[in-house]
C-alpha positions as CSV (number, residue, x, y, z in Angstrom):
1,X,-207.1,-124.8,116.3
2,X,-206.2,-121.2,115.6
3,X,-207.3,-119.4,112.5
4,X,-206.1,-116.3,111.0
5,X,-207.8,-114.2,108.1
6,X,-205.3,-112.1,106.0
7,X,-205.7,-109.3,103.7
8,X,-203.6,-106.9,101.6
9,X,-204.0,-103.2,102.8
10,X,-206.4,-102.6,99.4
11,X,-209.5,-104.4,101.9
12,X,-209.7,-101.0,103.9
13,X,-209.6,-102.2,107.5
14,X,-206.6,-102.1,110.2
15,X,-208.0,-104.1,112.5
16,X,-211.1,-106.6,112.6
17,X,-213.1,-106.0,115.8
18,X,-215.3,-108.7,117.5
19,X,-213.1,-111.2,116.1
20,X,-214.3,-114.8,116.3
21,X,-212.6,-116.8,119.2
22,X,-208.7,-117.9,118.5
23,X,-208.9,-115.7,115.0
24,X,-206.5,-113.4,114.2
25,X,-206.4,-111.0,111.5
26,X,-203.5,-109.0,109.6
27,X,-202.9,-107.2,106.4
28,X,-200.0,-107.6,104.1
29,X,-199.3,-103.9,102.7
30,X,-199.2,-102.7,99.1
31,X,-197.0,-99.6,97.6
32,X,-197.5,-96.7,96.1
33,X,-194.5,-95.4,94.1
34,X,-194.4,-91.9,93.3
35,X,-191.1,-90.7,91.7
36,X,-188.0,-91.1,94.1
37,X,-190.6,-92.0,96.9
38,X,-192.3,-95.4,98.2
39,X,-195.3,-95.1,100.5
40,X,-195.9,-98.0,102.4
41,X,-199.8,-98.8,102.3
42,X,-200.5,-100.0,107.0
43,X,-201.4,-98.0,109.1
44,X,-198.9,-95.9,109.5
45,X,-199.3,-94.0,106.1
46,X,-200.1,-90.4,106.0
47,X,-202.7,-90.6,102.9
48,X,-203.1,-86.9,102.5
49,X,-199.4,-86.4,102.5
50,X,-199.5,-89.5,99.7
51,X,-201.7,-87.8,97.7
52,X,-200.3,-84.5,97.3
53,X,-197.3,-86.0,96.3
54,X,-199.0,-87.8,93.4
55,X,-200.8,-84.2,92.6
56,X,-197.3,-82.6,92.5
57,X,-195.2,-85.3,90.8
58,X,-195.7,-85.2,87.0
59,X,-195.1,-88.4,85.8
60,X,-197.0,-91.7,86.6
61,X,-197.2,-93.3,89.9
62,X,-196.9,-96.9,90.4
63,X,-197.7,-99.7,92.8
64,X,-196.3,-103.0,94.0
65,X,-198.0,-105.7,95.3
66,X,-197.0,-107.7,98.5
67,X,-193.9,-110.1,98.4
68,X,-194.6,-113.9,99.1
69,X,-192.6,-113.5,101.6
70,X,-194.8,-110.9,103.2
71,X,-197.9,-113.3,102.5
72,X,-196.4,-116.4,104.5
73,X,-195.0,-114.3,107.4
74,X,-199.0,-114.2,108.4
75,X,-199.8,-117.5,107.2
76,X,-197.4,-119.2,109.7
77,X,-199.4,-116.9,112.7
78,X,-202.3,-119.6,112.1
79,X,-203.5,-122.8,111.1
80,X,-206.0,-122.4,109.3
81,X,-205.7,-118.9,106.8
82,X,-208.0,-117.3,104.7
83,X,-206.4,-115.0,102.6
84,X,-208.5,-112.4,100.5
85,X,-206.6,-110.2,98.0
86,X,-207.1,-107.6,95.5
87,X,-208.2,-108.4,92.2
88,X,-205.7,-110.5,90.3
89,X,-206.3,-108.4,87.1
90,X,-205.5,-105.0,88.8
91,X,-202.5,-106.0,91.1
92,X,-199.9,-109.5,91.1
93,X,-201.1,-109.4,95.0
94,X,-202.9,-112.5,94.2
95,X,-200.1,-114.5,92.3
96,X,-197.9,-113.3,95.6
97,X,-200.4,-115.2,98.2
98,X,-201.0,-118.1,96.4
99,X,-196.7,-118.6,95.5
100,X,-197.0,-117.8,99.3
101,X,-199.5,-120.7,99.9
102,X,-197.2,-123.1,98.5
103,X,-194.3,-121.8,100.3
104,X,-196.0,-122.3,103.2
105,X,-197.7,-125.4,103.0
106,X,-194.2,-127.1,101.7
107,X,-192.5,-127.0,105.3
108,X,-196.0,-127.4,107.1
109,X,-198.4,-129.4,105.4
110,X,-201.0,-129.7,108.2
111,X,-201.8,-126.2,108.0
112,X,-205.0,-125.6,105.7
113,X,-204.7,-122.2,103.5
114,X,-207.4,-120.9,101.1
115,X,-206.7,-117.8,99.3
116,X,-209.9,-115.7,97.7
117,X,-209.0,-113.4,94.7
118,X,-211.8,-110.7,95.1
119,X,-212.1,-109.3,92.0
120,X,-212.3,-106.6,93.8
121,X,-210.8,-104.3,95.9
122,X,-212.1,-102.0,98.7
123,X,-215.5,-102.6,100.4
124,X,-215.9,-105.8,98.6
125,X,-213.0,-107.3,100.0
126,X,-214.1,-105.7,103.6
127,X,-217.6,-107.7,103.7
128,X,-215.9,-110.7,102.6
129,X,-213.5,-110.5,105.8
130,X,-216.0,-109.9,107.8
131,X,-218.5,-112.5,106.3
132,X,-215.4,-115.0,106.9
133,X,-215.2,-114.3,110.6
134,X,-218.6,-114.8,111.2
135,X,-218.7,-118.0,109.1
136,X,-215.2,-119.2,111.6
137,X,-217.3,-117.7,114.6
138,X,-220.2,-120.8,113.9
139,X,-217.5,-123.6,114.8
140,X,-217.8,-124.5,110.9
141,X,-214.9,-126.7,109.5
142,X,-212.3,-125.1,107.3
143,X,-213.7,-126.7,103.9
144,X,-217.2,-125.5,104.8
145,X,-215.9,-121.9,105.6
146,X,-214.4,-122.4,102.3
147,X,-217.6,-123.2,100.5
148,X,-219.9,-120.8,102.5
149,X,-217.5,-117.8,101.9
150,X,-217.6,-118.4,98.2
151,X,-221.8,-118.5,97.9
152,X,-221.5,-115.5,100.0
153,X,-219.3,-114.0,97.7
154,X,-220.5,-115.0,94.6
155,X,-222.8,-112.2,93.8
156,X,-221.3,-109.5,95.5
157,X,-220.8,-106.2,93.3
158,X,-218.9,-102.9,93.1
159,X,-219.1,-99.4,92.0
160,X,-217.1,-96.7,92.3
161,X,-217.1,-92.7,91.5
162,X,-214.4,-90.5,90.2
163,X,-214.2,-86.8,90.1
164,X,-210.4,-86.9,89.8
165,X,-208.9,-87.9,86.8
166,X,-205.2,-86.8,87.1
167,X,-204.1,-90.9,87.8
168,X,-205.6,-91.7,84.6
169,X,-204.0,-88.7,82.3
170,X,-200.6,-89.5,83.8
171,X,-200.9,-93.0,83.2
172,X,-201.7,-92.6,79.8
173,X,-205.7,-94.2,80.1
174,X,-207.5,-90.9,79.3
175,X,-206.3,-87.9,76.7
176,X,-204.6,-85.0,78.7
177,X,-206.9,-82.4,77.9
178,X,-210.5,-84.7,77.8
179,X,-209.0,-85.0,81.4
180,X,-208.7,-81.2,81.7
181,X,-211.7,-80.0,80.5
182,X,-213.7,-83.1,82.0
183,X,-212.0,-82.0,85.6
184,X,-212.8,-78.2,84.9
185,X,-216.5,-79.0,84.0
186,X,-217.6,-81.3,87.1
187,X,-217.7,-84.2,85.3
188,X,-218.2,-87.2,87.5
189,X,-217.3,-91.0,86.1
190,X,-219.3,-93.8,87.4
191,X,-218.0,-97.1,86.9
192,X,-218.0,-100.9,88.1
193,X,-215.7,-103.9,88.5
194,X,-216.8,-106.2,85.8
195,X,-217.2,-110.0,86.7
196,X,-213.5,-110.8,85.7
197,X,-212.4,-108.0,88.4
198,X,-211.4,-105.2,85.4
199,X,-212.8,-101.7,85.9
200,X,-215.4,-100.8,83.1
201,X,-216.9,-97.5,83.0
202,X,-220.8,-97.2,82.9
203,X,-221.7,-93.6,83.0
204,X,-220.3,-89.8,82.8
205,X,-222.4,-86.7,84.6
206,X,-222.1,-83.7,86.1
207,X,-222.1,-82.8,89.9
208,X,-222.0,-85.0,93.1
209,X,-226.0,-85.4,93.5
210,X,-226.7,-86.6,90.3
211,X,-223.5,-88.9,90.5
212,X,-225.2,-90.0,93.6
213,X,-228.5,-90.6,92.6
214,X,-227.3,-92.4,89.4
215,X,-225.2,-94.7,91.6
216,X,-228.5,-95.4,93.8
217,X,-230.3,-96.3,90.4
218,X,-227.7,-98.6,89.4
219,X,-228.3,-100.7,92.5
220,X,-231.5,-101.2,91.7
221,X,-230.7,-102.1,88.3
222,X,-228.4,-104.8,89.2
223,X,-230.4,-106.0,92.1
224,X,-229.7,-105.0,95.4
225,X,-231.6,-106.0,98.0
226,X,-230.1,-104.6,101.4
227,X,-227.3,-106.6,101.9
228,X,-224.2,-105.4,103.6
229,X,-222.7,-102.1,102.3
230,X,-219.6,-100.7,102.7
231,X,-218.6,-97.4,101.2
232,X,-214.9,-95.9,101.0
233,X,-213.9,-92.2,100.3
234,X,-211.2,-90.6,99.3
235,X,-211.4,-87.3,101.4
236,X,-215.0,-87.3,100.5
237,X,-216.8,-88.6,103.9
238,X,-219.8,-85.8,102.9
239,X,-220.7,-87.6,99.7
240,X,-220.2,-91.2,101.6
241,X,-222.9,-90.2,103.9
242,X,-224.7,-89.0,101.9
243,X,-224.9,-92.2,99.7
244,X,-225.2,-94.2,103.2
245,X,-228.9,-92.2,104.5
246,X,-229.8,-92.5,100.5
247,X,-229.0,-96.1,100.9
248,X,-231.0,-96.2,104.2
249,X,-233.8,-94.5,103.0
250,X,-234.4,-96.6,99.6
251,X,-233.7,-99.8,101.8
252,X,-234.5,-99.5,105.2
253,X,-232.8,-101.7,107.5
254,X,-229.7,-101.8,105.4
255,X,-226.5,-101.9,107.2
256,X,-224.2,-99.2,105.7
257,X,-220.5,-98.9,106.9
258,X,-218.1,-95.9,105.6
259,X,-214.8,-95.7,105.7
260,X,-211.6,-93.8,104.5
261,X,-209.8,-95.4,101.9
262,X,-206.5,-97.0,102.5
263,X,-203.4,-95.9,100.3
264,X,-203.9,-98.0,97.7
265,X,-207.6,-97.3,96.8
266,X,-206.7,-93.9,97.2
267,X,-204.5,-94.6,94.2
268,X,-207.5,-95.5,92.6
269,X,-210.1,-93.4,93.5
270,X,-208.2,-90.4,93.9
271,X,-209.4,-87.3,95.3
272,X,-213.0,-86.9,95.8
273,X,-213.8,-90.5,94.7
274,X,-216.1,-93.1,96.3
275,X,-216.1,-96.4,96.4
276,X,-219.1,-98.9,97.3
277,X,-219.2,-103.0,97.4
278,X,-222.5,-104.6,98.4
């Protein structure tokens, strides 16, 4: 029995090494519209060359979520798919897999498909990949991968920094010039995914250390015990690691992953922004 764990490109990861045995993995891609110009969110994409276009381009970019189309190519690769997707209330990438599930399971009906909406995006989504694999990797059923994925997931939180806030100005979520002076100042804007996966902002500051150490505080806050991190940068692997030995150093024996952030989190983040699901 073959299984196959599929993601849109938002989960941050291109390839899923030491995958359990007969388990596959694939992303579906996102994309970034920027004027005249779609950027196609796999591996291919040059993410700088995304970015500066955004910074040049004076009106508001968009994005698009996968096709359902795109969503059952993968699911057909397997029998038994685990899908995990962006957060339904920030992207229709979820609607797409699940119209895709039923698609699917019309012409083959033996095939078992579950499809997680995250909430989420980002490092989140990453650990919940990875926490699937390992769950297929025990010999588990396909209902109990099911049911273990979701305890795992259950509690699992995000929080993200901003130092950019060009996205937002152009898109009409923050005043042109609070975003001006706010950019010109060092402000810093620390925020969260709230529990229905919509991003709610939790704290402004100045300068990357102090946006570190508050985002250290607010892990402690909200519990953190050193589970499974995984941080994502937008051309800002300095602060990641930063956060990563501040991480290790407050909870030792933590296992911290960084990575660069796909297209469409780039999107989000923007430059200089940071990203962390545990």
């Amino acid at each position: 029995m073959s299984w196959m764990i599929v993601a849109d490109s938002s989960c941050e990861l291109r390839s899923l090494p030491d995958a359990a045995p007969q388990t596959g993995f694939a992303t579906v891609p996102l994309k970034i519209r920027v004027g005249d110009r779609e950027f196609v969110d796999n591996a291919a994409l040059d993410v700088a060359v995304m970015m500066a276009e955004m910074r040049n381009y004076n009106g508001a970019s968009t994005t698009a979520c996968p096709s359902p189309e795109e969503w059952a190519e993968k699911f057909l690769l397997g029998d038994h798919i685990i899908a995990v997707t962006i957060s339904s209330n920030l992207s229709g990438s979820y609607n797409s897999a699940m119209i895709a599930k039923e698609m699917v399971l019309e012409s083959h009906p033996e095939k078992k498909i579950y499809v997680l909406d995250s909430l989420s995006t980002g490092g989140e989504m990453a650990l919940a990949i990875r926490k699937a694999n390992e769950l297929i990797g025990q010999g588990l059923e396909f209902e109990d991968v099911v049911k273990e994925l979701e305890v795992y997931y259950a509690p699992r939180q995000v929080l993200f920094a901003l130092s950019c806030f060009d996205n937002l100005v152009k898109n009409g979520r923050l005043n042109r010039m609070v975003g001006f002076v706010a950019g010109k100042m060092g402000m810093r804007i620390v925020g969260r995914g709230s529990d229905d996966g919509k991003l709610e902002m939790l704290h402004k500051t100045r300068g990357e250390t102090r946006t570190l150490a508050f985002i250290l505080e607010e892990m402690d806050r909200r519990g953190y015990q050193g589970t499974p991190v995984v941080i994502s940068h937008c051309f800002n692997e300095n602060a990641a690691h930063l956060l990563r030995h501040g991480i290790e150093a407050k909870w030792p024996g933590a296992d911290v992953t960084v990575l660069p952030c796909s297209g469409l989190t780039s999107f989000y983040a923007q430059d200089g922004g940071i990203i962390v699901g545990y």
